[in-house]
N, C-alpha and C positions, 0 to 999 in steps of 0.2 A: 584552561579547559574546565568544564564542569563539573562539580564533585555533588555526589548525590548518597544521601544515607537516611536509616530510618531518625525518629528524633526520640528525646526522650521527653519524659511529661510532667517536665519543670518549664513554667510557664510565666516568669519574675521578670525574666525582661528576653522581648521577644528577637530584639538583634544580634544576641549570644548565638555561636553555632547549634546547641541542643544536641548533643549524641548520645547516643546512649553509652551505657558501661559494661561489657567494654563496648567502642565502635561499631556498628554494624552498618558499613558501604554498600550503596546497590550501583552495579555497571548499569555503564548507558543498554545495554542490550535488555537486563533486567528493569532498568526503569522502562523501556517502553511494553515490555511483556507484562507488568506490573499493574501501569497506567495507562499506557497509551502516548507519554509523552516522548515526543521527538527532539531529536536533538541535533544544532551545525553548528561546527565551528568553522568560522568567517574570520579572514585575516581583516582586520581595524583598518592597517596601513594602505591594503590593496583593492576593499571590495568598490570603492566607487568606480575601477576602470578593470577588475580583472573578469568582470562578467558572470560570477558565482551566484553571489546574490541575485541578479538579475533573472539567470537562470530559474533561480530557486521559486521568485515570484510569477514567472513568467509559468512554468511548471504547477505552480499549486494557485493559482487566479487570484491573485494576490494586485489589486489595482489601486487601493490607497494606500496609503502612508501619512505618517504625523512623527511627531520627534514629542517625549517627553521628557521634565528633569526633576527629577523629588529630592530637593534638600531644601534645609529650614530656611536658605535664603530665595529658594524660587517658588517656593510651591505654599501658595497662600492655606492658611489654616490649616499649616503643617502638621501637626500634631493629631489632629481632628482627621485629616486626610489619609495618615498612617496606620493610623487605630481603623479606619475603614475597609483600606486595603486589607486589613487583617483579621476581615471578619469572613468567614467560611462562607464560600458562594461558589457559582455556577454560572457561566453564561451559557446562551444558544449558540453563539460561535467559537471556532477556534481564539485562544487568547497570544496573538505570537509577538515575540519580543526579541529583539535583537540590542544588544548591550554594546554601545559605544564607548562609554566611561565610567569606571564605578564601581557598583556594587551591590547583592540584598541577595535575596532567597524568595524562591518559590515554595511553597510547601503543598504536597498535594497526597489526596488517600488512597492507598491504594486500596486492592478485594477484600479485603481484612480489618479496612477501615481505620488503618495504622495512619500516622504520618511518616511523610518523606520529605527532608526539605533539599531544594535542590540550589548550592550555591552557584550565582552567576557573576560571570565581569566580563572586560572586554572584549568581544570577537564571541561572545556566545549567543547561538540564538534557540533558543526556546518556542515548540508550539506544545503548547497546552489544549488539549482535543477538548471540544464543547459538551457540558453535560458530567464534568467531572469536578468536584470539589474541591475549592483550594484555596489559598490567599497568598498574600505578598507583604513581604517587609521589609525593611535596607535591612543592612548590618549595622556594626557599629562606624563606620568612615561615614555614612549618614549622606551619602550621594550616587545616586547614578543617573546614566541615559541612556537612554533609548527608541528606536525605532519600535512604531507600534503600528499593526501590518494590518489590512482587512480584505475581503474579500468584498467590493462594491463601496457603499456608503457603512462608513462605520457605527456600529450598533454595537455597544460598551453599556448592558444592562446588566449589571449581577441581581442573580436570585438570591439571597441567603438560605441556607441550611435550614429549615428544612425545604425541597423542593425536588422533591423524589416524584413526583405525579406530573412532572413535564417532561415534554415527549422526547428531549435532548437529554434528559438525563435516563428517561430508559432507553433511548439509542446508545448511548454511551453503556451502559450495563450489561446488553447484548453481547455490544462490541469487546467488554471485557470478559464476558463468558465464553465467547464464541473467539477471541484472539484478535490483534489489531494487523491492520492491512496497511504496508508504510504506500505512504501519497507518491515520497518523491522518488 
C-alpha cells in the first residue's frame, strides 16, 4: 500500500526515500486534502477478471490504456529519460498510473509548495489531478510497470516549472483553494 511523506532537501541521489528528521508521514485522506491526489488499491492477482478496475475506468472515462517499463534494460536512454521524469512539470491532464511491478515515487507540491513524495508498488494506483507539479523517479530496485490510463487519445506533454499562466494550473489552484471533489 502507499506510503506518502513530506521530503527533505537533500538532493544527492534522487532514489533515496528523502524524509525528513524526524519523519513527517501524510494519510492518504491528508494527501488528497493537501494535493488533490487520489489514491486505489487494486489487488495485482485479481483485477483483470474481478471488475474493480474496470469499474474504476468505466466511472472516471478512462478509454485508453498503454503499459510502460523504465529500467536500464528496457527503456532506451535510460539515464537521460530519468533525469527527465524528474524535472518539475505539469500536464493538462490527469497523470494516472497503476503499478503492476516494481517500484519509484511520485513527488508532488503541495499549498506550501513543500514536497511530498509518494512511494508506489504493486496493486497501487495513483491519479495525479492536472495542473499540479511534480516528477517521477524509481527507487533504488531501478524497475517498475505500469498501466498508464487516459481519457481519449493520449496527450503526455509536460510543461516545466515555471507554468503557472496556464489555464490547468490555475484550475488546479482554485481547486486547491476552494477543496477537491473525489470523481469516484
Amino acid at each position: 500500500m502507499v506510503k506518502a511523506w513530506y521530503m527533505d532537501n537533500d538532493f544527492s541521489d534522487q532514489r533515496l526515500e528523502h524524509h525528513r528528521n524526524p519523519p513527517e508521514f501524510v494519510s492518504l485522506d491528508d494527501l488528497y486534502k493537501k494535493t488533490g491526489v487520489e489514491y486505489f488499491n487494486i489487488n495485482i492477482n485479481t483485477f483483470a477478471t474481478d471488475g474493480v478496475l474496470d469499474k474504476i475506468k468505466k466511472d472516471r472515462g478512462y478509454t485508453y490504456e498503454d503499459e510502460i517499463v523504465c529500467s536500464k534494460e528496457c527503456l532506451p536512454n535510460y539515464e537521460e529519460k530519468i533525469k527527465s521524469f524528474f524535472e518539475e512539470h505539469l500536464h493538462t491532464d490527469e497523470e494516472i498510473r497503476f503499478v503492476l511491478d516494481g517500484s519509484g515515487y511520485f513527488d508532488v507540491r503541495d499549498a506550501s509548495d513543500q514536497w511530498i513524495r509518494i512511494a508506489v508498488s504493486a496493486g497501487d494506483m495513483i491519479v495525479i489531478p492536472s495542473g499540479i507539479y511534480h516528477r517521477f523517479t524509481l527507487d533504488t530496485n531501478n524497475f517498475i510497470r505500469a498501466k498508464r490510463f487516459f481519457i481519449g487519445e493520449p496527450v503526455w506533454l509536460p510543461y516545466n516549472r515555471p507554468a503557472d499562466d496556464m489555464p490547468c494550473r490555475k484550475d488546479y489552484l482554485h481547486k486547491l483553494e476552494k477543496g477537491f471533489v473525489e470523481v469516484n
